[in-house]
Phi, psi and omega in degrees: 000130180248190222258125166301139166307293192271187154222172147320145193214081186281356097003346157243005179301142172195078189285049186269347185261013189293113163239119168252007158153176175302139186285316157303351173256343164273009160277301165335298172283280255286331202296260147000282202307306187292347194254307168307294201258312171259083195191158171246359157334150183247083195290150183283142177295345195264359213262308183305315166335288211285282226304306178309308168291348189283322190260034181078011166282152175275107175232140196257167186275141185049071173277106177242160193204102190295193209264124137096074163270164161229151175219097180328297178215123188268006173243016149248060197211116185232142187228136205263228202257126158107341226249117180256110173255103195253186213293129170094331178314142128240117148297087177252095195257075164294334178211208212265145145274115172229140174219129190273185118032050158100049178245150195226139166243139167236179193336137193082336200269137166258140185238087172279145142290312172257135175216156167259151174282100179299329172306348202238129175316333178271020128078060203295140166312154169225068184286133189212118205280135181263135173224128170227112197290154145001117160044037165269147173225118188245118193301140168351125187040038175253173160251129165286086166318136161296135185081027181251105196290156197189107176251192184338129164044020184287188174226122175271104208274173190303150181038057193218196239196109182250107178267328186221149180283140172282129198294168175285178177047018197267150140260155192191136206223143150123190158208130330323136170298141175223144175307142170241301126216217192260144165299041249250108188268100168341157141236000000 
């Protein structure tokens, strides 16, 4: 194998060109956010709603959303009608997150945005926006990768790793997730 040339060099990182909103209102929500969301109080779900829209997320009807969600920034974050955020869930939303229509995160599941470029010694942010279709489902402790699409009814099986977008009707298991087989929904 042969011996890499650079290094790292974090002493130059420098994300100043990051802006996700006025530094008061991200003080703010961090603040709002432990207390409304991330948290096991047992704040009423329409009462986390309301919260959610003050700070400009598109939230959709009969939305539940369980005890110690974290959400980074909720006004880049639209979630549709129908959608179960279960215990634990982080929304680490460096960029938009959409979630459709009758999608379940379950326990744990993470949705990342951000990543650094390992090639380049200043280890630079890369925020890149997660779309989860219709009637998707990420399964208990998995992760969701930035720039990664779940289109219609697809499945992030437990604990497994979405690195690439997922087909619609996929179930996809591992880390990195691999298709596994198809999805078949009574009718």
């Amino acid at each position: 194998m042969s011996q890499p040339n650079g290094k790292t060099d974090l002493s130059q990182f420098n994300n100043s060109w990051y802006n996700p909103g006025p530094r008061w209102k991200v003080l703010l929500w961090f603040l709002v956010n432990a207390f409304f969301l991330n948290t096991y109080l047992p704040i009423p779900v329409s009462l986390k709603v309301a919260v959610l829209r003050l700070f400009g997320a598109k939230i959709g009807e009969n939305v539940m959303i369980k005890p110690a969600v974290n959400i980074k920034f909720p006004w880049l974050l639209r979630v549709g009608n129908y959608v179960w955020i279960g215990e634990q869930v982080w929304i680490d939303n460096f960029s938009e997150i959409v979630i459709g229509d009758h999608a379940c995160l379950s326990q744990g599941a993470m949705l990342l945005t951000g990543n650094h470029n390992y090639s380049l010694p200043t280890f630079d942010l890369m925020p890149s926006p997660i779309t989860l279709a219709e009637g998707v489902w990420i399964g208990a402790k998995s992760v969701v990768c930035p720039g990664v699409r779940c289109e219609s009814h697809a499945v992030l099986a437990v604990n497994s790793v979405a690195t690439r977008s997922l087909e619609a009707y996929g179930i996809y298991q591992g880390n990195p997730a691999v298709w596994v087989r198809q999805r078949k929904i009574k009718a």
